[in-house]
VODO-163929 format. One line per 8 residues: number of its first residue (from 1); for each residue x, y, z of C-alpha. Coordinates in steps of 0.5 Angstrom, whole numbers. Each point is the difference from the previous one (the first is absolute). Layout:
BEGIN
NUM = X:Y:Z; ... .
This chain:
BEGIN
1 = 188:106:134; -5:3:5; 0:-6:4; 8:-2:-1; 2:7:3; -7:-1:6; 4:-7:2; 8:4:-1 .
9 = -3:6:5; -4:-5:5; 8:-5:0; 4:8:1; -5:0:6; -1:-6:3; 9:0:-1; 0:6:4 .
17 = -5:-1:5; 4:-7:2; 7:5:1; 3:1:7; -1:7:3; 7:2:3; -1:7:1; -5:4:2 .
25 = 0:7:2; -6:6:2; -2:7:-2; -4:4:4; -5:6:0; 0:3:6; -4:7:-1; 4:6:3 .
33 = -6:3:4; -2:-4:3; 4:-6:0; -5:-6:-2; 2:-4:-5; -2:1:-7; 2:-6:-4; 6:-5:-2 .
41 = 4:-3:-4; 3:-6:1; 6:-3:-6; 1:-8:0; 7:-2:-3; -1:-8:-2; 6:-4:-2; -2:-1:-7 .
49 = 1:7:-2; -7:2:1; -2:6:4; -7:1:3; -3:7:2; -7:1:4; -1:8:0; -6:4:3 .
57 = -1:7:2; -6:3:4; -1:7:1; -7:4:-1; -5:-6:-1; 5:-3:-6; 6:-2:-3; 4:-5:-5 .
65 = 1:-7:2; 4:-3:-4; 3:-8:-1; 8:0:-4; 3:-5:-2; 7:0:-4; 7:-2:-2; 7:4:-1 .
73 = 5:0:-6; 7:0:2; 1:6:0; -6:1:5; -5:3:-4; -7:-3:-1; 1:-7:-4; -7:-1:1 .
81 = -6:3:3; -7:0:2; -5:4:5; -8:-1:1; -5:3:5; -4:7:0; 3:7:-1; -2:6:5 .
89 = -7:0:-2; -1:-7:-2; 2:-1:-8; 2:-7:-1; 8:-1:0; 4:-5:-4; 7:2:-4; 4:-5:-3 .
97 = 8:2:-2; 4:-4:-3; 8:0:-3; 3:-5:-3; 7:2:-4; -1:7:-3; -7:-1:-1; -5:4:6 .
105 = -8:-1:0; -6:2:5; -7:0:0; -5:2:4; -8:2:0; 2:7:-2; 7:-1:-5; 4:-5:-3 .
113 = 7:0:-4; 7:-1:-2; 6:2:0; 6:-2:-2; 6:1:6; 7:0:1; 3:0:6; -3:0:7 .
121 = -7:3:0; -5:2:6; -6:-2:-1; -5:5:2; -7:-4:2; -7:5:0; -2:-2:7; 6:-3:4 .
129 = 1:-1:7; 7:2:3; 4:-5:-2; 2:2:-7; 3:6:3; 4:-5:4; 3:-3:-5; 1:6:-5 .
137 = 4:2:6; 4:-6:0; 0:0:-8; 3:7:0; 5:-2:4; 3:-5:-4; 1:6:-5; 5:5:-1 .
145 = -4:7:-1; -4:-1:5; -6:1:-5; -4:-6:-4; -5:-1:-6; -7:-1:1; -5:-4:-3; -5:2:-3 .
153 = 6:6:-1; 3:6:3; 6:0:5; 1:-1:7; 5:3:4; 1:0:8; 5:5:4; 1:-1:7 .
161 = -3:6:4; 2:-2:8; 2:-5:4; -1:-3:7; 0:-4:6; -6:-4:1; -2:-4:6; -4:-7:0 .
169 = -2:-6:5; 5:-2:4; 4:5:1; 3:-1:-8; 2:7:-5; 1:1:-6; 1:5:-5; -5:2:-6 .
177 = 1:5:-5; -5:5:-3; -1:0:-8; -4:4:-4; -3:-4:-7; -2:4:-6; -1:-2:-6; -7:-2:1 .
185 = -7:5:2; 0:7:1; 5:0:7; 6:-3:2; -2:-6:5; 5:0:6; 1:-8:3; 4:-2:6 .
193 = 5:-6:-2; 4:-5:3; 7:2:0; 5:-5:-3; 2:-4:-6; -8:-3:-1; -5:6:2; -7:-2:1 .
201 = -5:5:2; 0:2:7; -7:5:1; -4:5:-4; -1:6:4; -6:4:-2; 1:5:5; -7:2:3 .
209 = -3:-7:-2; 3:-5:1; 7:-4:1; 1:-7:-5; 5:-3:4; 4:-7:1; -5:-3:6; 4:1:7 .
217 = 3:7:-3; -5:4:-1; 1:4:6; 4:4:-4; -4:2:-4; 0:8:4; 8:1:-1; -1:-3:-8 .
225 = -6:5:-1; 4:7:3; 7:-3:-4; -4:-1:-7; -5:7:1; 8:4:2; 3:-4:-6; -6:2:-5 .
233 = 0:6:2; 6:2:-2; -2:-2:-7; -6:3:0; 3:6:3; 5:0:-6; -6:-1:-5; -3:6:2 .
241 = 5:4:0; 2:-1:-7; -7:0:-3; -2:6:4; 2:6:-2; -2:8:3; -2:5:-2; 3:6:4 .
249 = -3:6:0; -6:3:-4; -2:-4:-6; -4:2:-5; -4:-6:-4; -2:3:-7; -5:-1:-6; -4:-5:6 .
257 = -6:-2:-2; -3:-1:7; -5:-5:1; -6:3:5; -3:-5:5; -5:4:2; -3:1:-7; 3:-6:-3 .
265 = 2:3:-6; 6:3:-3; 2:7:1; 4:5:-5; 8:0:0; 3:2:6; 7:2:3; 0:-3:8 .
273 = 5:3:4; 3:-6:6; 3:2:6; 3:-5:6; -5:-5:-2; -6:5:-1; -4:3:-5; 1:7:1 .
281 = -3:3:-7; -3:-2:-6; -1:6:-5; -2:-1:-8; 6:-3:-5; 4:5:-3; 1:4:6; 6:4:1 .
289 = 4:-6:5; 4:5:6; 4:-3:5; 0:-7:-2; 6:-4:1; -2:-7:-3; -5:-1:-7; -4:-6:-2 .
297 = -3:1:-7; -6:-5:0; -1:1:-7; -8:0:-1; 0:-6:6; -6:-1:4; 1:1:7; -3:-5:5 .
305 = 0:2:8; 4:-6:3; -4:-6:0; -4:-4:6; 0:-7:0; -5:-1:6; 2:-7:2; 7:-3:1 .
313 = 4:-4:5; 6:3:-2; 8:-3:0; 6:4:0; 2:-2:-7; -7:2:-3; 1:6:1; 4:2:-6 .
321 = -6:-3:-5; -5:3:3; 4:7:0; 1:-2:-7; -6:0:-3; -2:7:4; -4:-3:6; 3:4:6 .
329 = -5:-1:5; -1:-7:2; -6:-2:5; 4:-5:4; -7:-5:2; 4:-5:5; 7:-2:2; 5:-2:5 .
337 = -1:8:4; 8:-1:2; 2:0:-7; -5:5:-3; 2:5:4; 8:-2:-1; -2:1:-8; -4:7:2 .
345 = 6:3:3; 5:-2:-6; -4:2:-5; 0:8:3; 7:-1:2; 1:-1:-8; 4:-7:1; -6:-4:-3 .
353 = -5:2:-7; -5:-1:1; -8:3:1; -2:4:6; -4:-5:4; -6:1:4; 0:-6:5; -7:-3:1 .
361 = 0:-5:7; 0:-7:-1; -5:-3:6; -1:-7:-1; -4:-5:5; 4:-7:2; -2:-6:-4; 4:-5:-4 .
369 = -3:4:-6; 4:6:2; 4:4:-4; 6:1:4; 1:8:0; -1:6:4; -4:-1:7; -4:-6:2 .
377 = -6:0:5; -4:-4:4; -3:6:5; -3:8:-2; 5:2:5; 6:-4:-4; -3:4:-6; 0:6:3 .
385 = 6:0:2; 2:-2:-8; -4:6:-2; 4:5:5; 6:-2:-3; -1:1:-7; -3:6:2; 6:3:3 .
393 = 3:-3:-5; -3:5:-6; -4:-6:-3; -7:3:-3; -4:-6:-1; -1:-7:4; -1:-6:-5; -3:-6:4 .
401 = 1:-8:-3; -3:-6:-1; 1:-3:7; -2:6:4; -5:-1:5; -7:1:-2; -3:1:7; 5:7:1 .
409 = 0:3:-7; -5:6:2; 4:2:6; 7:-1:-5; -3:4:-5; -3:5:5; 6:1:4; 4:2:-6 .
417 = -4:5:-3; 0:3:8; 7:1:-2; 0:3:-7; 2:-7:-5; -5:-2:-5; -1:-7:0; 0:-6:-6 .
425 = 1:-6:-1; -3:-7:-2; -6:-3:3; 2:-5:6; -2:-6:0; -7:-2:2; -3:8:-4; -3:2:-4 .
433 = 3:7:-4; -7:3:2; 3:-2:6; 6:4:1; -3:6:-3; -5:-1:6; 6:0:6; 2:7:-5 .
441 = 5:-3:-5; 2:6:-5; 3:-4:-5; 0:-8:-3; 6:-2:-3; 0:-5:-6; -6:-2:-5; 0:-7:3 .
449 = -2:3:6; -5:4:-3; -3:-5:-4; 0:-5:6; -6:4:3; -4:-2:-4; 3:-8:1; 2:-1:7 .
457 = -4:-5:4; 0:-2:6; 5:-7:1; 4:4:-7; 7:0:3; 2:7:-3; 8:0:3; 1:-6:-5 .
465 = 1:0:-7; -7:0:-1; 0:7:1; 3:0:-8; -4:-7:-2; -7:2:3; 0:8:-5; 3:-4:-6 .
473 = -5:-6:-1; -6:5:3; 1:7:-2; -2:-3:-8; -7:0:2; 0:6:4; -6:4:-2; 3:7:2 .
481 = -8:3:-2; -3:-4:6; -2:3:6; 5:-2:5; 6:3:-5; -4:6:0; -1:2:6; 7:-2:2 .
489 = 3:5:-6; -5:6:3; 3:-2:7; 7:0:-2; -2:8:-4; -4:3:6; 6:-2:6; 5:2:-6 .
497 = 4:-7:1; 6:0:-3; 1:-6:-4; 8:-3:-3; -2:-5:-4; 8:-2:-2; -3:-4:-6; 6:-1:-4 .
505 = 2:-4:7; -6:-5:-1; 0:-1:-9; 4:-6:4; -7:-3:1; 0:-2:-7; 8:0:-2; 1:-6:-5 .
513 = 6:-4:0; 4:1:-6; -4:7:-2; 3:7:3; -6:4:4; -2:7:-1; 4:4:5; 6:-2:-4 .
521 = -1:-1:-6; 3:8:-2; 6:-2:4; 2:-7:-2; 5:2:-5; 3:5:5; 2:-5:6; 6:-4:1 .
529 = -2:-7:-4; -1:-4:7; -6:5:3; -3:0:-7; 0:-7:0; -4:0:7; -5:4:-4; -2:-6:-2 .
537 = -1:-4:6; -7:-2:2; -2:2:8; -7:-4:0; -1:-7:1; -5:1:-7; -1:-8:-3; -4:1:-6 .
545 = -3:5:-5; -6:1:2; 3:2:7; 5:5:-3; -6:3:-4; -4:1:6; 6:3:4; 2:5:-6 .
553 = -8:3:0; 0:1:8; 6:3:-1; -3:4:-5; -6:1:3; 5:3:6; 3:5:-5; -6:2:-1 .
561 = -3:1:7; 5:5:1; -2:4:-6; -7:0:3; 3:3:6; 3:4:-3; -6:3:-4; -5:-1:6 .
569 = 5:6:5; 4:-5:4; 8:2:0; 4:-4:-3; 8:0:1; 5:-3:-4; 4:-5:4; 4:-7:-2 .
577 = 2:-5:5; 5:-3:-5; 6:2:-4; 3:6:1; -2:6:-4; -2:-3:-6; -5:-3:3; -4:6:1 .
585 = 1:2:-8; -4:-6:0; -5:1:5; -1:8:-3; -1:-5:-7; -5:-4:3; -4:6:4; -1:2:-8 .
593 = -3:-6:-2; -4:1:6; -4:6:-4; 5:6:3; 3:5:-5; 9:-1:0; -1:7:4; -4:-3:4 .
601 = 3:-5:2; 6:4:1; -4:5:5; -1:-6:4; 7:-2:1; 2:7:2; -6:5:2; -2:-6:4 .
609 = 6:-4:2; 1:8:3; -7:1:2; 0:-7:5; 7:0:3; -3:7:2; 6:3:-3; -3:5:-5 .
617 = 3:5:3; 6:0:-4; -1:-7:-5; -4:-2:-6; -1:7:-4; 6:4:-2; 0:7:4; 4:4:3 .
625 = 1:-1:7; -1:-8:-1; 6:-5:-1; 4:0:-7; -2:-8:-1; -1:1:-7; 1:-5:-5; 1:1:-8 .
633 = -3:-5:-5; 0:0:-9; -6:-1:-3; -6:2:3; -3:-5:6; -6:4:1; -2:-2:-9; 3:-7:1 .
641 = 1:-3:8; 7:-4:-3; 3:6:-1; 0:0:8; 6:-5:0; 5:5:-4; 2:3:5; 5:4:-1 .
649 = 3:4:6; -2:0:7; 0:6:4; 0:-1:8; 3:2:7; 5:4:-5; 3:-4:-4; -2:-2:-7 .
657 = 1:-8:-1; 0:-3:-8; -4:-6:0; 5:-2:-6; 5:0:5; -4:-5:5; -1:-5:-5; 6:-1:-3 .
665 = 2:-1:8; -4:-5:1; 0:-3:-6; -6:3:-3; 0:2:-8; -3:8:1; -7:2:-3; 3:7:-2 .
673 = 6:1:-3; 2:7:0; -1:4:6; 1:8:3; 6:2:2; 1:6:5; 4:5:-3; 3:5:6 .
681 = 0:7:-1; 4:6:0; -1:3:8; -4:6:1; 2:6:4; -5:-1:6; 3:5:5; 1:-3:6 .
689 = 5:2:6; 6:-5:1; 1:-4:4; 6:2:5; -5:3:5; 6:2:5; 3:5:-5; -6:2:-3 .
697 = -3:1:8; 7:4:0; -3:6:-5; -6:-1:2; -3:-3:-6; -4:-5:5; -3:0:7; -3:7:-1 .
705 = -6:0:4; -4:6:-3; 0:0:-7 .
């Protein structure tokens, strides 16, 4: 039987490699800061019905290559369909779909199944290039609702947001239409379609990144970025308004049991008075409340300072989901510097939810490993330049990459500290993290590059994926008791060296096909069906049992290192770098089984964040005269840290947000069912004067100099 089905696909395939290529068309990648081209897509139409794809983007040293193959129905959607290569991060990818009659069946190294369908369906694959979004588009077309089902399951719907002339070579036009799609992830995905009875795919835009357009088009890739950006907005602008809601006048927050950062323990119940975004009294609960024009009985709910995740690379739609699980202060650590600020000034005017951001400035060294975002330099006065622009621009801190020139690092690092900014980063290329500590660092970012001190030798590419592979095949056999790893820790401790070790990013090391990984095992049931089945998907390239056990003991041996780090003095804050807010429920889970207590780990998510944003002033702890970020959660998180996750209102900028409202926005079953309600009050006489000043001037009510 075996050998029946190897001669069937080896006669499919000689078949289809002897078919005539009749059409041919090419996508590019071409980055948005700096214009080089990132990747490809190039799509063959053969005369036998066969379409062939070859797909491969590079952006910071890795990136999918990927190799498809497939055949449509009548009615557009997939009939047959195959892809091979490697994910992001190397993993073997090979998907097979297959729909003959009612009957759909797919398998890959991570899933297989079956269901039976009627009706056109779009098949949705777990790594794919841009063509099957291609022919969705031209399958929902062909339907009346605008809308179709999707396999595995959910529904794909598609409303037209713009549309606009483009200009291509020869002088030739044409009209292409914004479509937003939902249906699939946490956020709608915005393409750019051909207009007419057959649309295909003309170009994803992701503004600040990058423009995937036909080959010979993509220089409009500036007038597609700022249409989509003005087209999202309005839907973001109408999200926050709908999902934010004020809290005028005084409030009063009663039975709080507020959460002590500086302490990390509980406090007795208390009544917190709120004022224009602000605490203005905290006075023991029971207190005769005056003068209140709102009322939130929290009922006994502890009361945590607003959360800081420490490491993020923000979009406008992850906003919502880090406000809804009470992060509302977010360290943005590297992004396109024209978007960020847009997202800065939107989140202070209210039309976009989303935490107060504390931008880092992203500098980068030019290498065909860069990653493409904020400056590229060659020279120290190219980076000084950098520096100044971030410094008026109000960024506290520097994060220097991969690719930065090694032989200016001290001088950078110096120049920055001249002008007020702390510095961070990865190690570049070529260092040690002993290294960059010597040119001045005051924080490293990520485990990997912790652990890669001890590990890097001369020749070691480490802007490649060897900066994961090396830490997981070598960290298992790491004596964290030797002399080197020791005087390290001590260095770390006496320098005071922040450490964001962002380890419910990097359980990826050891992610296996099939199984869900550790960060999101507490949310699986909560998501949309198809980011849950993403949950399962392997990352690394791991070919065997003995691997995979390797890898999951160097990862645990990481999450243990940062418990030592923790023990020895060395700070320690909570960042993410993965999905929005729920990830950082995650990372707080995994600073637990590091050996820290539920209210320690809390305390590092807000003592700390606040503490090394230099934002202390008025964020991390409930007091009067700081901010009113404040999030109110069931259970206990600082017995138990799931309890972090049930977050049940958020308090920011002077608005409550409802996670439960959120969720059910985005597609997302709510961790909390029930939630406060604000109760308005009776107003209270306050004795003020009127406002009609040129009658009360009049009688002399005002503008007497001598009272």
């Amino acid at each position: 039987m075996k050998r029946a089905s190897a001669v069937l696909a080896l006669a499919v395939a000689s078949a289809w490699a002897q078919a005539a290529v009749t059409q041919t068309t090419r996508y590019v990648f071409i980055s948005e800061n700096n214009g080089k081209q990132m990747g490809e897509q190039v799509v063959e139409n053969h005369d036998d019905g066969l379409t062939r794809v070859r797909y491969i983007f590079k952006d910071n040293g890795r990136g999918p290559e990927l190799t498809e193959e497939f055949r449509l129905a009548a009615d557009g959607t997939m009939a047959e369909y195959h892809v091979k290569g490697n994910s992001t991060f190397g993993a073997v990818v090979d998907e097979h779909f297959q729909r003959s009659g009612g009957k759909a069946q797919w398998r890959s190294t991570s899933e297989q199944g079956a269901r039976e369908v009627s009706g056109p369906a779009v098949y949705v694959p777990l790594n794919s290039s841009f063509e099957t979004d291609s022919r969705a588009i031209a399958a929902l077309a062909k339907t009346p609702s605008a809308s179709i089902a999707l396999l595995p399951n959910g529904t794909l719907k598609q409303a037209v947001l713009d549309e606009v002339q483009v200009s291509g070579p020869n002088g030739q036009t044409q009209q292409v239409q914004l479509v937003a799609q939902t249906g699939l992830g946490l956020s709608p995905k915005f393409l750019w379609i051909s207009k007419g009875a057959n649309p295909a795919l003309f170009a994803a835009v992701a503004p600040g990144t990058f423009v995937f357009a036909v080959e010979g088009w993509q220089d409009n890739g500036k007038l597609l970025a700022e249409r989509q950006k003005a087209a999202e907005a309005k839907l973001l602008n109408d999200m926050a308004a709908r999902l934010q809601h004020p809290l005028p006048g005084l409030t009063v927050v009663k039975n709080a049991r507020i959460f002590d950062s500086n302490q990390a323990v509980v406090g007795a119940p208390s009544d917190i008075y709120l004022l224009r975004g602000r605490i203005s009294a905290i006075v023991p609960a029971g207190t005769e409340v005056r003068g209140a024009a709102n009322e939130i009985d929290a009922g006994g709910r502890i009361v945590l300072p607003g959360l800081f995740d420490m490491h993020g690379h923000i979009t406008r739609w992850e906003g919502a989901l880090h406000v809804a699980a009470g992060v509302t202060s977010l360290r943005d650590m590297g992004n396109d510097n024209a978007q960020l600020q847009m997202m800065i000034d939107e989140t202070a005017g209210g039309k976009l939810l989303a935490p107060q951001i504390v931008p880092a400035g992203f500098l980068e060294g030019d290498s065909p490993y860069a990653s493409i975002s904020g400056f590229l330099v060659k020279t120290l006065e190219q980076s000084r330049r950098a520096i100044d622009w971030y410094a008026e621009h109000g960024y506290p801190q520097l994060k220097i990459y991969n690719s930065f020139p090694k032989e200016i690092l001290k001088d950078t690092v110096a120049y920055a500290h001249l002008r007020g900014m702390r510095v961070s980063g990865h190690i570049p290329a070529g260092l040690r993290a002993q290294q960059a500590l010597d040119a001045g660092y005051d924080e490293i970012q990520h485990i990997n590059q912790v652990m890669l001190n001890f590990l890097f030798k001369p020749g070691v590419e480490t802007r490649s994926l060897e900066r994961f592979y090396l830490p997981a095949e070598k960290v298992a056999e790491l004596d964290f008791h030797s002399k080197p790893v020791q005087d390290f820790v001590a260095t770390l401790k006496k320098k005071q060296i922040v450490i964001d070790p962002t380890l419910s990013a990097f359980a990826f090391l050891k992610q296996k096909d099939g199984e869900i990984n550790e960060p999101w095992a507490a949310l699986e049931g909560n998501m949309p069906p198809d980011v849950a089945r993403g949950f399962h998907v392997g990352t690394m390239k791991i070919p065997d049992a003995a691997t995979q056990a390797r890898y999951d003991k160097s990862y645990a041996k990481m999450v243990q290192f940062v418990g030592i780090l923790y023990r020895a003095g060395v700070p320690i804050v909570a960042g993410t770098d993965d999905l929005a807010g729920f990830t950082l429920h995650s990372e707080l889970a995994l600073l637990v089984k590091a050996g820290l207590t539920p209210a320690q780990a809390i305390q590092v998510a807000t003592r700390n964040g606040a503490r090394y944003t230099r934002t202390s002033f008025e964020r991390g702890s409930i007091e009067p005269g700081k901010l009113a970020d404040l999030v109110l959660v069931e259970g206990d998180p600082t017995r138990n840290i799931e309890d972090v996750r049930k977050v049940a209102a958020v308090i920011t900028r002077g608005q409550i947000v409802y996670p439960k409202e959120v969720d059910e926005a985005l597609g997302i079953k709510p961790f909390v069912a029930d939630a406060p309600a604000v109760k308005a009050l009776a107003p209270v006489p306050s004795n003020i004067a009127g406002s009609n000043d040129a009658v009360l001037r009049q009688v002399g009510a005002i503008g007497r100099k001598h009272d």
